[in-house]
Every structure is written in structure tokens, then in C-alpha cells.
N, C-alpha and C positions, 0 to 999 in steps of 0.2 A: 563454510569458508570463514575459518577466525580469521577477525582483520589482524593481522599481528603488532601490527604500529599502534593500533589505538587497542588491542585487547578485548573482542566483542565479536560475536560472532554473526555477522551478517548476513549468512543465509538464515539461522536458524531464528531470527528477528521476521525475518519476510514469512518463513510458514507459521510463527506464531500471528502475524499480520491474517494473514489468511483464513488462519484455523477460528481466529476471533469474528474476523467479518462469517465466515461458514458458522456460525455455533451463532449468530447475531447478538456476540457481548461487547455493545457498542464502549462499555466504559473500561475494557480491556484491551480496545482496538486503540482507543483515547490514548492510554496512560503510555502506547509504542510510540508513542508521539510526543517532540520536545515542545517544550512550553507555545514555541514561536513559530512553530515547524507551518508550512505550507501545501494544502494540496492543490496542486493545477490541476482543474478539472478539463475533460477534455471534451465536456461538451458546451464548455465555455466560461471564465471565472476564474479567479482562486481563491482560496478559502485560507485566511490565517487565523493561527490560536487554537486554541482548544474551544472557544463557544461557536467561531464559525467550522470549523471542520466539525462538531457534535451536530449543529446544520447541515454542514454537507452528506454526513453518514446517517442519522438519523432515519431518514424516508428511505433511503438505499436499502437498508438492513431492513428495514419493515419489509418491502416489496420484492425482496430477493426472492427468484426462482429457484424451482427443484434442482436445476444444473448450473447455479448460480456458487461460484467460488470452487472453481474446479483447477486446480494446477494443470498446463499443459508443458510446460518448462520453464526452469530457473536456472539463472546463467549470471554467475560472476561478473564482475566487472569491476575495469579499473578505479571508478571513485563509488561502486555502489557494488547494485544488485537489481537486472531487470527480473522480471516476473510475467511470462505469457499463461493468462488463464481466462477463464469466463465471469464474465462480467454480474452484476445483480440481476441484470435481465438475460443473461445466459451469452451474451456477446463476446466474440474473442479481444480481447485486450492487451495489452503492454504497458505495463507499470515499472515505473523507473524510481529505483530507493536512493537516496542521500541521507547520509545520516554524519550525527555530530561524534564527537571523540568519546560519549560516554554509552554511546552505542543507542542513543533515541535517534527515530527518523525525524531527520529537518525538512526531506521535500520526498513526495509523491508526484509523478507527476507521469498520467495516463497517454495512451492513443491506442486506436481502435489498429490491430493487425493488420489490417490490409495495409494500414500506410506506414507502417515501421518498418526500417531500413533494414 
């Protein structure tokens, strides 16, 4: 999905998101991310910058399971891009993308499948 307004393509930002946490290239999952950008974590926290989110990823990537970054569906959206897939620990997830006009993500922000609407 090219955003067309801003010129960037937003899905294909989220499977690069994905394909970096799956391949554990923490400082390529890094650089999808703006300066300032934000992830809410959902199992409590947020993590701003680039040194607290290199914190929040760091141990994730380490401990990721064999079925850990798995896509089960990606669905447009009007200011983003969700993302339902498997989590590091192989958990179903929903990851919600925001991003800024030069196409970095500004916010991340998780919840465990069972409770997304």
C-alpha cells in the first residue's frame, strides 16, 4: 500500500520490520525507526529513541523462537498499518504502525490477539 499523500510505501516498511526482527538484524529493525519514534510495549512501558527501543529489542531478538516472526495477516489502515503475527515467544500478536511523512515508523504499538477488536 503506497501512502500516496506522503509517497512511501507502508506495507512494504512493515514486512521489512518483520523480515529484520525474523533474520535478528537488530540495527536494521533500528534504522525503520525515526529518531523519536515510540514503541508501547504491551506488556507494560514505552520505550522512546533509538537507545531505549535498542533496549527493548535487544533480549527479544536474542530469545526469539523457531515460530517467532511469523505473519498471519497485514491489513491497511486509515493512519497506518496493523500487523497480526507471532510474537518472539511465538504468541499471536497485533502490532499497530504509525509512521511519519518520510516513511520511518513513529509508533509501534502491540496487544496480545485475543484482545484486539
Amino acid at each position: 500500500m503506497a501512502n500516496a499523500k506522503d509517497r512511501f510505501d507502508a506495507i512494504g516498511i512493515v514486512v521489512d520490520w518483520i523480515d529484520a526482527c525474523k533474520q535478528r538484524r537488530l540495527e536494521a529493525l533500528l534504522d525503520l525507526y525515526d529518531d523519536g519514534a515510540t514503541v508501547e510495549c504491551c506488556e507494560g512501558g514505552n520505550f522512546t529513541g533509538r537507545s531505549e527501543m535498542e533496549r527493548y529489542w535487544r533480549p527479544r531478538l536474542a530469545r526469539a523462537g523457531r515460530r517467532a516472526f511469523t505473519i498471519d495477516a497485514l491489513m491497511p489502515e486509515e493512519d497506518g498499518v496493523s500487523l497480526d503475527y507471532r510474537d518472539y515467544d511465538g504468541r499471536p500478536m497485533r502490532t499497530h504502525f504509525r509512521f511519519n511523512h518520510a516513511g520511518k515508523i513513529r509508533l509501534t504499538a502491540c496487544e496480545p490477539i485475543q484482545l484486539a477488536a
